[in-house]
C-alpha positions as CSV (number, residue, x, y, z in Angstrom):
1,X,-66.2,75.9,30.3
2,X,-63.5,75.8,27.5
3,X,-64.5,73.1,24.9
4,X,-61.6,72.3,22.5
5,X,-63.2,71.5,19.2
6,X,-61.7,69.8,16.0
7,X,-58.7,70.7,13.8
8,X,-59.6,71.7,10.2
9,X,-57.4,68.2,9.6
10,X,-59.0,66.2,11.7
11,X,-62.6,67.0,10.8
12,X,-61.5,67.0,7.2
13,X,-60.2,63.6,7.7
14,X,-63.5,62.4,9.4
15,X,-65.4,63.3,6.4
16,X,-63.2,62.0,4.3
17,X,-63.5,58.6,6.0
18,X,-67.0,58.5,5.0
19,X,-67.0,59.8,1.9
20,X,-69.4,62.4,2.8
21,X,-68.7,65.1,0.0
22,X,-67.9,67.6,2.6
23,X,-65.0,69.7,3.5
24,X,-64.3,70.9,7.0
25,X,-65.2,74.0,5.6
26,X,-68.5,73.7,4.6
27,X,-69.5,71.2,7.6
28,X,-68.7,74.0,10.1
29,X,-70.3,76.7,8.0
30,X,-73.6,74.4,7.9
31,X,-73.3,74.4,11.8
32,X,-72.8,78.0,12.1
33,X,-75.9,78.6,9.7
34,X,-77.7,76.2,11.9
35,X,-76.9,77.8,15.2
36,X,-77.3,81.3,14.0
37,X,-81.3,80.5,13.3
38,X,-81.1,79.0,17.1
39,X,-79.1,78.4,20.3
40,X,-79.4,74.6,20.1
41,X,-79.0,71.7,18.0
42,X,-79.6,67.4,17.9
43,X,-76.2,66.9,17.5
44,X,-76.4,63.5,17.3
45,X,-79.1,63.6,14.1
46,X,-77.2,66.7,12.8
47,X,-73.7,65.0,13.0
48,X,-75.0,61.7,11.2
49,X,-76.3,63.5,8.3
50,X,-73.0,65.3,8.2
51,X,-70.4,62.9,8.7
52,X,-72.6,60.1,6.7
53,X,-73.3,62.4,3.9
54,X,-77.3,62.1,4.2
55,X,-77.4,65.3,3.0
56,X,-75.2,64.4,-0.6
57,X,-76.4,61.2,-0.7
58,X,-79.6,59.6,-3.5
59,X,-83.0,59.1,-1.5
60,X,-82.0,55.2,-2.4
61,X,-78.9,55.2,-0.8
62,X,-78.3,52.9,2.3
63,X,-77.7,54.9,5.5
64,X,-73.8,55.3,6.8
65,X,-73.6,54.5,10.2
66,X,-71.6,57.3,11.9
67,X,-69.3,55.9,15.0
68,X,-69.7,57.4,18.3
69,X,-66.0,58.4,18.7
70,X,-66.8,60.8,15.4
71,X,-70.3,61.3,17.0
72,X,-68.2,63.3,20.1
73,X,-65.8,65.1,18.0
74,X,-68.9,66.5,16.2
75,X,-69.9,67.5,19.6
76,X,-66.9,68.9,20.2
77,X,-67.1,71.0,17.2
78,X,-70.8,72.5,17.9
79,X,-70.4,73.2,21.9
80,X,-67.0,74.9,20.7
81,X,-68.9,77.0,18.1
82,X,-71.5,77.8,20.4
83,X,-68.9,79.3,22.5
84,X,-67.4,81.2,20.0
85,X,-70.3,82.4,18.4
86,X,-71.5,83.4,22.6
87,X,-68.0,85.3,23.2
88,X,-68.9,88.6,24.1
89,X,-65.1,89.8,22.7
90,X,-66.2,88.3,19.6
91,X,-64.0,85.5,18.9
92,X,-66.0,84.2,16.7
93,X,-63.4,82.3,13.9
94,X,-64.3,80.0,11.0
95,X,-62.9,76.8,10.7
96,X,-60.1,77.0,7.7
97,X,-57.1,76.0,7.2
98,X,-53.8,77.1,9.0
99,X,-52.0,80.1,7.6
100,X,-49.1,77.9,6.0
101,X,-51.4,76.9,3.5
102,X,-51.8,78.4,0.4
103,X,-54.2,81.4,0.1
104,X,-55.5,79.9,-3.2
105,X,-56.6,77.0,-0.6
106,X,-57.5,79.0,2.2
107,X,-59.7,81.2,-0.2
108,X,-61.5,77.5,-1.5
109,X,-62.1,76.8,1.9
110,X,-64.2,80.1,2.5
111,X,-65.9,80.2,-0.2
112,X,-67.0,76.5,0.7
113,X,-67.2,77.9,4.1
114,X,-69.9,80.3,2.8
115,X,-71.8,77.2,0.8
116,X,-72.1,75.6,4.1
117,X,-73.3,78.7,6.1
118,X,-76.4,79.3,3.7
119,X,-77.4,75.3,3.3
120,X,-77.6,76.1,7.4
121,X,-79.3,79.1,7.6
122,X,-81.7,77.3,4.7
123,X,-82.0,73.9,7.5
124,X,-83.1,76.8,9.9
125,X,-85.7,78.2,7.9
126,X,-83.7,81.2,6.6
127,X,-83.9,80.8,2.6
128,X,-84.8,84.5,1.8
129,X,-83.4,88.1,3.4
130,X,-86.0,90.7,2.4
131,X,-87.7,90.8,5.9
132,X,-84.6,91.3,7.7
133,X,-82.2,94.9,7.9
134,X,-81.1,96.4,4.8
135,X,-77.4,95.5,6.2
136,X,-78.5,92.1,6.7
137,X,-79.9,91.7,3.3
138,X,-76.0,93.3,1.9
139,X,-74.6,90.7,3.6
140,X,-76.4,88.2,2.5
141,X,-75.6,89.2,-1.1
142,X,-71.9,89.4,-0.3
143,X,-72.3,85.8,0.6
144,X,-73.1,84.8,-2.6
145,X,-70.2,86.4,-3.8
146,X,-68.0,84.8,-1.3
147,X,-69.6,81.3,-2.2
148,X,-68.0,81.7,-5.7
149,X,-64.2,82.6,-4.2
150,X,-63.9,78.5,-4.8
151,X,-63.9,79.0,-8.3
152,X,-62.1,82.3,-9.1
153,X,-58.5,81.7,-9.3
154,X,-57.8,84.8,-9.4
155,X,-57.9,85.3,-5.7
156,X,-55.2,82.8,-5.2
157,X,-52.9,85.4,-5.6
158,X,-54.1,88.0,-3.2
159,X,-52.5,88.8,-0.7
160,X,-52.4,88.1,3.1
161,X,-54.3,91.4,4.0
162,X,-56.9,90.7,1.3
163,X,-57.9,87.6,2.5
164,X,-57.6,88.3,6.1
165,X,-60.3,91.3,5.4
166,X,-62.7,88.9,3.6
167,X,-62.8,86.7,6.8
168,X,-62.8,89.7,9.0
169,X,-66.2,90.7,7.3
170,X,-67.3,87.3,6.9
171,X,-67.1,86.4,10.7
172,X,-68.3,90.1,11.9
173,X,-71.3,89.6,9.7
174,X,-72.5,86.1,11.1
175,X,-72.3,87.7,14.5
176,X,-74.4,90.5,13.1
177,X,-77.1,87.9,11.4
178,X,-77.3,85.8,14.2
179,X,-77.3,88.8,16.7
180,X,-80.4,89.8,14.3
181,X,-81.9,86.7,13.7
182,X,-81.7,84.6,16.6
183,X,-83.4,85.7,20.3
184,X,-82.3,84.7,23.6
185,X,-84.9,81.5,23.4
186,X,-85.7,79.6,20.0
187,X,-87.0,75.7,20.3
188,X,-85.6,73.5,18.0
189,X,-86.5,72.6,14.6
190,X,-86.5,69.6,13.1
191,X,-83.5,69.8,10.5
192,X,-85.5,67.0,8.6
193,X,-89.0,68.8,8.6
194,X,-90.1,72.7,7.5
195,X,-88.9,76.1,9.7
196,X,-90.4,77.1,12.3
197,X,-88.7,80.1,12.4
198,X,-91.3,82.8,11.4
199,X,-90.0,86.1,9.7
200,X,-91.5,89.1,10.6
């Protein structure tokens, strides 16, 4: 089954109506981390603390309640990852904005893509590298690097081909880390509570 998820727009709109503190970007890059530590997630609990900003928001704070019509396009957006992230042609893809935007914007949005993708691997229990494959742990240092494309301005003027290769290694590496990381049956975690993912 085909599952159509969310524009870049429209999810960036629905975070936007709550105030969550969350780009598109980063939101699917948190689910990706997520589902790269395991093959299922509470999307309902995940997609409140998303869309209501739990995560940004003071331990004071009074609890947003997240609509159910938002509530299904965020399950939208994680069955459609799941698929992606399942395709054995690898069309993996993640979620930034259309080429007719700037690459100064589009290179914002990935490096707030890669935030989001280590706050999920970090939800799954991933925080360190060292007990995973040497081209695991380069990648994982690369993501740090990517992470700070948001504030380099420099890279606003690179060209097409330069950015299209960043997201080129970027998505081939997620399908490496979750090929690694990830086996054919994980239970789930409590995204609230400590990993039980163990490292070996």
């Amino acid at each position: 089954m085909n599952t159509a998820g969310p524009q870049y727009d429209e999810l960036g709109a629905c975070l936007d109506s709550y105030d969550s503190g969350m780009s598109a970007a980063e939101c699917h890059g948190v689910v990706c981390g997520l589902l790269s530590t395991q093959h299922t997630i509470d999307e309902n609990a995940l997609g409140e603390q998303l869309l209501g900003g739990e995560f940004n928001a003071a331990p004071d704070d009074e609890k947003v309640l997240v609509h159910a019509n938002d509530l299904s396009m965020f399950h939208r957006l994680v069955a459609d990852t799941i698929e992606q992230l399942d395709d054995p042609e690898l069309g993996f893809m993640p979620l930034l904005p259309d080429e007719d935007e700037s690459a100064a914007e589009r290179a914002a949005a990935l490096g707030q893509w890669s935030e989001g993708y280590l706050f999920g691997l970090s939800l799954g229990g991933i925080k360190e590298f060292s007990g995973f494959s040497q081209d695991l742990q380069d990648f994982s240092k690369d993501l740090v690097q990517i992470c700070n494309l948001e504030a380099d301005s420099a890279l606003g003027e690179a060209n097409e081909q330069a950015l299209f290769e960043v997201v080129e290694y970027l998505r081939m590496g997620v399908l490496m880390l979750r090929d690694e990381v990830a086996p054919p049956e994980l239970p789930k975690i409590d995204i609230d509570g400590e990993s039980k993912v163990t490292l070996h």
